[in-house]
N, C-alpha and C positions, 0 to 999 in steps of 0.2 A: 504494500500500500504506500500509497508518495502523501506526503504531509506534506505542505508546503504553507509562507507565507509571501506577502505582498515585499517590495523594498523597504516599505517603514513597516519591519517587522515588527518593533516592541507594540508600537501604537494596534497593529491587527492581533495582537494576543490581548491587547489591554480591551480591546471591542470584544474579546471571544468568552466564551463565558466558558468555566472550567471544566465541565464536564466533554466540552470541544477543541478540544487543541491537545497535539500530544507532546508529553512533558518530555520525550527525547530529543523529538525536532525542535522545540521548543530553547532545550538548553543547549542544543547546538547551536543554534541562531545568535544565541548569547554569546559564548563560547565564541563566536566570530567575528563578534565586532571588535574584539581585540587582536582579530587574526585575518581580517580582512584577503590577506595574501594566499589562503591556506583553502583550497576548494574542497566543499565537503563528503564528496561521493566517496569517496575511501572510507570517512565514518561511517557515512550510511551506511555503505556496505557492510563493515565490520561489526555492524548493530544489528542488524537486518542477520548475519551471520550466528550471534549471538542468540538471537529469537529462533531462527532454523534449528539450532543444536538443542536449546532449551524444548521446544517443540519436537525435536524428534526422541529425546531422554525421558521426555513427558509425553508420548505418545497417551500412554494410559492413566494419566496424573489425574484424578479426579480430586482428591481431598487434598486441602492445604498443606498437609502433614510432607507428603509426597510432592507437592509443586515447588514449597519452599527449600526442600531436599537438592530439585533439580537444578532450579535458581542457582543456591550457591555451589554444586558441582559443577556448572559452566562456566558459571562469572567467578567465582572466586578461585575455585581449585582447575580448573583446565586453561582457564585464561589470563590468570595469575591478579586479580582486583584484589585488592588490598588497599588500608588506611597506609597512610603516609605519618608513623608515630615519630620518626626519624626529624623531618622538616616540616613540620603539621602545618605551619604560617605559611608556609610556601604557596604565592597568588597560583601556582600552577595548582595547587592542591584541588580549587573551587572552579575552573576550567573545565567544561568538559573533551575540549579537545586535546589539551594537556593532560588527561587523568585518562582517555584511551592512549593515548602516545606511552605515557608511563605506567599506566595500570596502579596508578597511587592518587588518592584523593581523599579531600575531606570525608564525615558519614557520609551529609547531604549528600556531594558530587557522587557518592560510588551508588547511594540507594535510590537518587534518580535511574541508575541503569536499572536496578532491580526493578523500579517499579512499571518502568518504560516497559522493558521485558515481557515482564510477567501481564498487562494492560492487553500489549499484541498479542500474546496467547487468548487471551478474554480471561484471565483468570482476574480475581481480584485483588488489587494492594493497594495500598497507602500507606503515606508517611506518616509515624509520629514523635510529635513535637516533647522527646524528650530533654530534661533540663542540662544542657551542655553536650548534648550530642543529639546524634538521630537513628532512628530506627525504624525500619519496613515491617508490616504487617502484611501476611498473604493468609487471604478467606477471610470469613464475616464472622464476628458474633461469638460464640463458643467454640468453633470449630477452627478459629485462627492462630496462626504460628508468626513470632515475631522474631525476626533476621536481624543481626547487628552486620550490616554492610562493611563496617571499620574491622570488624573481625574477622577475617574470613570467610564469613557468610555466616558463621553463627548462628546455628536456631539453637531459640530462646521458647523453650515453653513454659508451662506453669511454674513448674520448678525452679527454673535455672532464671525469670527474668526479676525476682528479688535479686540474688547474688550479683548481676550484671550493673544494677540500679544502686547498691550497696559500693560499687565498683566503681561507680562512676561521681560519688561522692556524697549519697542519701544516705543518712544513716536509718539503721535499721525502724527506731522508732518512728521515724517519719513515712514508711514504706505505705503503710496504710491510707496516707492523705494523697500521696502522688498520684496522679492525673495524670495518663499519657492521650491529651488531645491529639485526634487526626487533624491533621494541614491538607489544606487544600491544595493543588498543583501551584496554583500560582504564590500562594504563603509560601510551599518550597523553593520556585524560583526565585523568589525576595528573599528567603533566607539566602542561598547562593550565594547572590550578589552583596548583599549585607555584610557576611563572610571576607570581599574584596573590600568596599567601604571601610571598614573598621580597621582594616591592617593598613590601608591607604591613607587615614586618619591618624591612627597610632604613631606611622612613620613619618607625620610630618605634608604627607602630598594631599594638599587639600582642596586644589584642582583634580584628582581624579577621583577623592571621593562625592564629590558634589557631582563628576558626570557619572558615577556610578548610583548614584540618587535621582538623578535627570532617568535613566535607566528604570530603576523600579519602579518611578510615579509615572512613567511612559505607559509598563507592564501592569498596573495595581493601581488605576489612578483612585481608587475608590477604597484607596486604603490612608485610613486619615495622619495616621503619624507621621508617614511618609514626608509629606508636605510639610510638617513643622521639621522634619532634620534637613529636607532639600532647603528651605528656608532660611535653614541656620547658618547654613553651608554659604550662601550666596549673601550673608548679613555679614559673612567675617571675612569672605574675599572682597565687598565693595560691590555686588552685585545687588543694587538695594532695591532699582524698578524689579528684576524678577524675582528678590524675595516677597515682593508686597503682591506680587503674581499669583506666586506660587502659596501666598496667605490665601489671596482668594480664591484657589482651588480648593485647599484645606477647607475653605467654609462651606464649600459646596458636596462636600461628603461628611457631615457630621449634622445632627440634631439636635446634639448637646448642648443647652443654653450654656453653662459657666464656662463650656470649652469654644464656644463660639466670641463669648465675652472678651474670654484672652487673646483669643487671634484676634478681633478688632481694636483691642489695644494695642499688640503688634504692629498692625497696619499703622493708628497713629504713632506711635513713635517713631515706624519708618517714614513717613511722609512726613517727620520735623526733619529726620535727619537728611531729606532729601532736598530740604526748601530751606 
């Protein structure tokens, strides 16, 4: 099947509604605007490759138990995917064309494959929004098995996903409060990019995390916080008409009276500072 988008790719994702776009062409598109030079057919293919093998391992894979099995037999153990524990900052980490190139990636970057994957098969998965990492679910409900993509592929079932949780820095008593929300495709694609932002920021280049925020409020416009960090970005490089822009975007995806309150005071103090 060919996924495609228009030239203003992020803008035709941000029009799509998440059940319609698929999250691997999706992060390849991304994945390109930094690589502009790099023609994508050989990913494709090697994705498309990836779905062939998981589909012919799974010929008979009806329960998650067995799909998620398959999953990481492919991606992780025959095709060597793996977290990058070594250089975890690494911008190539959050790439996805860098994270096929090296077969190393963030969770995110590695459980987009899993989930891309396993979507083209028709099986079910989703990401979820664990606290300081991430992790795949494949199947619904009671009968679902949870993948840590950073570990080899790792399935986690009932048993094993306290210890991993524990692992990752909850301590035991708190086990019972933790909430692993599902992400929607595009909260995963923002995470991604988020991923670059913050290490873009950290290191000082705050010309690239402000275009890597122009990026997710492209992808998400209807994602409200977005717009108060693009905002902020563009208030401390001197870019004060499209902060006061990009406020009134913000206003236009929120309900919330006291949070509407504060963006309009934004607005006035930016338009002192611009008169």
């Amino acid at each position: 099947m060919v996924y495609s988008f228009t030239s203003d790719a992020l803008q035709d994702i941000g029009a799509t509604d998440d059940e319609d776009f698929d999250i691997l062409e999706a992060a390849l598109v991304l994945a390109s605007l930094d690589h502009p030079e790099i023609l994508l057919e050989s990913y494709r293919a090697h994705l498309d490759q990836l779905v062939e093998d998981c589909g012919t391992l799974g010929a008979t894979a009806h329960d998650a138990d067995t799909q998620a099995a398959v999953l990481s037999s492919i991606i992780a153990t025959r095709y060597g995917y793996t977290g990058d524990s070594q250089t975890y900052d690494d911008p190539a980490n959050a790439n996805l064309i860098e994270v096929i190139d090296r077969r190393l990636g963030l969770p995110v970057a590695l459980g987009i494959i899993y989930i891309g994957v396993a979507r083209r098969l028709g099986w079910e998965s989703f990401g979820l929004n664990v606290p300081a990492h991430f992790l795949v679910c494949v199947g619904l409900d009671t009968q679902s098995v949870v993948v840590d993509p950073f570990d080899d592929g790792r399935l986690l079932d009932a048993d094993k996903l306290p210890e991993r949780l524990i692992g990752l820095g909850i301590s035991p008593d708190q086990l019972d409060q933790v909430q692993l929300p599902v992400l929607p495709d595009r909260a995963v694609l923002v995470r991604l990019l988020n991923n670059l932002s913050t290490r873009a920021e950290l290191s000082g280049d705050l010309p690239r995390a402000l275009e890597l925020h122009m990026r997710m409020t492209s992808l998400a416009p209807c994602y409200t916080g977005l717009w108060w960090e693009r905002a902020r970005l563009e208030q401390i490089l001197g870019q004060l008409s499209a902060a006061r822009a990009s406020l009134t975007n913000m206003l236009e995806t929120t309900h919330d009276i006291e949070l509407e309150k504060r963006i309009r005071l934004a607005q006035v103090v930016l338009a002192r500072s611009l008169n």
